[in-house]
C-alpha positions in Angstrom: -12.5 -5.1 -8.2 -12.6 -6.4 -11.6 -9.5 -4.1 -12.8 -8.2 -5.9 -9.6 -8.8 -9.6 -10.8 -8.0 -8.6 -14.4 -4.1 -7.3 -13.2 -3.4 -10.8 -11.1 -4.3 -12.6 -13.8 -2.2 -10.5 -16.0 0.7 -10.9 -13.3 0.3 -14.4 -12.8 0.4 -15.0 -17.2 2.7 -13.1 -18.3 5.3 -12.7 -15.4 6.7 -16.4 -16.0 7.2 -15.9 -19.1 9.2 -12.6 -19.1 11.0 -14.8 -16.4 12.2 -17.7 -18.8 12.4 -15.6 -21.3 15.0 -13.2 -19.3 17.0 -16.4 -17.6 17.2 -18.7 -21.2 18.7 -15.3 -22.5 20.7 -14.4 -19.6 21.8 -17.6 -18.0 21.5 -20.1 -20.7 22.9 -17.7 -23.5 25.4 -15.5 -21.8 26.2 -17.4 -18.8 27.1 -20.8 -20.8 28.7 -18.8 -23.8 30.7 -17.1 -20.9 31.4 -20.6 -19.2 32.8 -22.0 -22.1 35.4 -19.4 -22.7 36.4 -18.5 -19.4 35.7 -21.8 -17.9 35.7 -20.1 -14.3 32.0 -19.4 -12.8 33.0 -16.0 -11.4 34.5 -14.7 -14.5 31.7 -16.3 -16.7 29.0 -14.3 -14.2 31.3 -11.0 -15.2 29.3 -11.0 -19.1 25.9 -11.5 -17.4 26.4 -8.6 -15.4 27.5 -6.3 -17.6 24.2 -7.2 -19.8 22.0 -6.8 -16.8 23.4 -3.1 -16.6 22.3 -2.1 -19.7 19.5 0.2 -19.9 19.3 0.6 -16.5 18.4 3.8 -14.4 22.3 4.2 -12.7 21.2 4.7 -9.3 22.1 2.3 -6.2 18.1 1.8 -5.7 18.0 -0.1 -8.9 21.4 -1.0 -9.5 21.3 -3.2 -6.0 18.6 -5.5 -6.9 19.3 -5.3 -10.8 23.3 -6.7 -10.0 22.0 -9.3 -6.9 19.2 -10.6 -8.9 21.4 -11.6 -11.7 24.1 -12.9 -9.4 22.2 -15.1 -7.5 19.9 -16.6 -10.4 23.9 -16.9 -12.2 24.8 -18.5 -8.9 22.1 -20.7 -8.8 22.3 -21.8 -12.5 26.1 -22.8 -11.8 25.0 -24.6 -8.5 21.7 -26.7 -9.7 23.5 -27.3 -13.0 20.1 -25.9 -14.7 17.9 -22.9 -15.5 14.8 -24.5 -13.5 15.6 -22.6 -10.5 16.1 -19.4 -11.5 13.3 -19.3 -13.6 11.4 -20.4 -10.4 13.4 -17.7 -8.5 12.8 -15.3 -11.0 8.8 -15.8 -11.6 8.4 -15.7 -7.4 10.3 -12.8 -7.5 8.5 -10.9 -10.3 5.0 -11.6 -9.5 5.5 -10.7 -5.8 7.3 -7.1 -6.7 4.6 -6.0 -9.5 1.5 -6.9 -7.3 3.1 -5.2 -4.6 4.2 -2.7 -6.6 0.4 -2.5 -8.5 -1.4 -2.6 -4.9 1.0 0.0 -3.3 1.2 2.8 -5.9 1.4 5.9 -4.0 2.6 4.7 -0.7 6.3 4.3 0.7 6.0 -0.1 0.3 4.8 1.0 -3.4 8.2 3.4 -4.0 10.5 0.8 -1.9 8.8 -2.0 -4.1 9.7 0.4 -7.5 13.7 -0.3 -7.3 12.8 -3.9 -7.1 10.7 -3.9 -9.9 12.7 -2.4 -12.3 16.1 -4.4 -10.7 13.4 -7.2 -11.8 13.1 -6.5 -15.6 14.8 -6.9 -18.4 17.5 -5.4 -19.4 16.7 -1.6 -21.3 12.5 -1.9 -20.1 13.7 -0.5 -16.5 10.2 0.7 -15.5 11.1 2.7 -12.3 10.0 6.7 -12.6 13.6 9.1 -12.0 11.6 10.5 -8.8 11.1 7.1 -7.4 14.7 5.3 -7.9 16.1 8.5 -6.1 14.0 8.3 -3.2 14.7 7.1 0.0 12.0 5.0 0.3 13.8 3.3 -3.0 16.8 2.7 -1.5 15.4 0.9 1.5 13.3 -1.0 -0.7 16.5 -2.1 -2.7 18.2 -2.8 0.7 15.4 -4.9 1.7 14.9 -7.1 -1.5 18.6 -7.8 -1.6 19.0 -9.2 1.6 15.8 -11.1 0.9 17.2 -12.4 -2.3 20.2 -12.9 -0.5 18.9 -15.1 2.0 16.6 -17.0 -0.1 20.0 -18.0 -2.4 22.1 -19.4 0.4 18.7 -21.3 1.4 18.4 -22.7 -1.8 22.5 -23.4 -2.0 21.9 -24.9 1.6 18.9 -27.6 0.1 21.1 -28.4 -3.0 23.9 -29.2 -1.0 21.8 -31.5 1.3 19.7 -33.2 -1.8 23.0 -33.8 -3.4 25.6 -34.9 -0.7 28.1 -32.0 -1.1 29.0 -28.5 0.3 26.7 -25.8 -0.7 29.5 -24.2 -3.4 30.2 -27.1 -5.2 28.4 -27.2 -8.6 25.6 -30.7 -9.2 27.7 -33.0 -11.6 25.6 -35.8 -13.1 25.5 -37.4 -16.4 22.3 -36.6 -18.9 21.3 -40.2 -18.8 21.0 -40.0 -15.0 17.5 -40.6 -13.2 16.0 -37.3 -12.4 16.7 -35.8 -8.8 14.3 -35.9 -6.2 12.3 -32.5 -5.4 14.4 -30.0 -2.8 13.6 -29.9 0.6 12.2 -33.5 0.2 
């Protein structure tokens, strides 16, 4: 029980700050570096991607989540105008997978939970044992966490389209001295 309590509280530390870490990189670095070259959001997600491959174990199972994740935190950055949801994304994301992952070692939710984990981390620390990302309980796994992430994106698209008075693909356009936008879903 104590080794237990001691991993959540590991989890619940360190996993937000892998998960800035990996978005101010990833969507604040790449992403606006991209953006202000190519000045198109889908070609300035094309960099982003091609980072989130490297390292990576080249199977679907991890390739899925890995490519999704990135795309819809890059989506969400473009959308919000900001990094604070996927970081929140991100950290939800993250703590969920490795306590899942932690607590199901050895069953099939712990080898489905692998893909997503490793889809999870950053770039080149892909975490996810050869046996596992080749396994069919893998694969569903990935299937699984990217139609969840999927989902959860267009929700989030949906909100910031209400909060905001515009369709859910057009980006949030405001001035920096402009008052600070009320919570989503509020």
């Amino acid at each position: 029980p104590l080794a237990a309590v001691a991993l959540v509280l590991l989890v619940l530390v360190l996993a937000p700050v892998q998960a800035a870490g990996l978005e101010l990189v990833l969507r604040g670095l790449v992403l606006q570096a991209a953006g202000t070259w190519l000045r198109a959001p889908v070609a300035a997600l094309l960099p982003v991607l091609a980072v989130v491959l490297i390292g990576r174990d080249l199977t679907p199972a991890v390739l899925l989540p890995a490519l999704t994740a990135a795309l819809c935190s890059g989506v969400l950055a473009w959308r919000s105008g900001g990094l604070e949801l996927p970081i929140a994304l991100s950290t939800v994301l993250t703590i969920a997978a490795l306590l899942t992952a932690a607590f199901g070692a050895g069953t099939g939710a712990g080898a489905g939970i692998a893909s997503l984990v490793a889809g999870l981390s950053a770039p080149g620390t892909s975490g996810t044992a050869p046996d596992a990302a080749g396994s069919s309980a893998a694969l569903a796994g990935a299937v699984a966490g990217t139609i969840a992430l999927l989902l959860v994106t267009v929700g989030l698209m949906v909100l910031l389209g209400r909060r905001e008075g515009t369709g859910p693909l057009c980006p949030t356009l405001r001035d920096a001295t402009s008052a600070v936008p009320s919570p989503l879903g509020v």
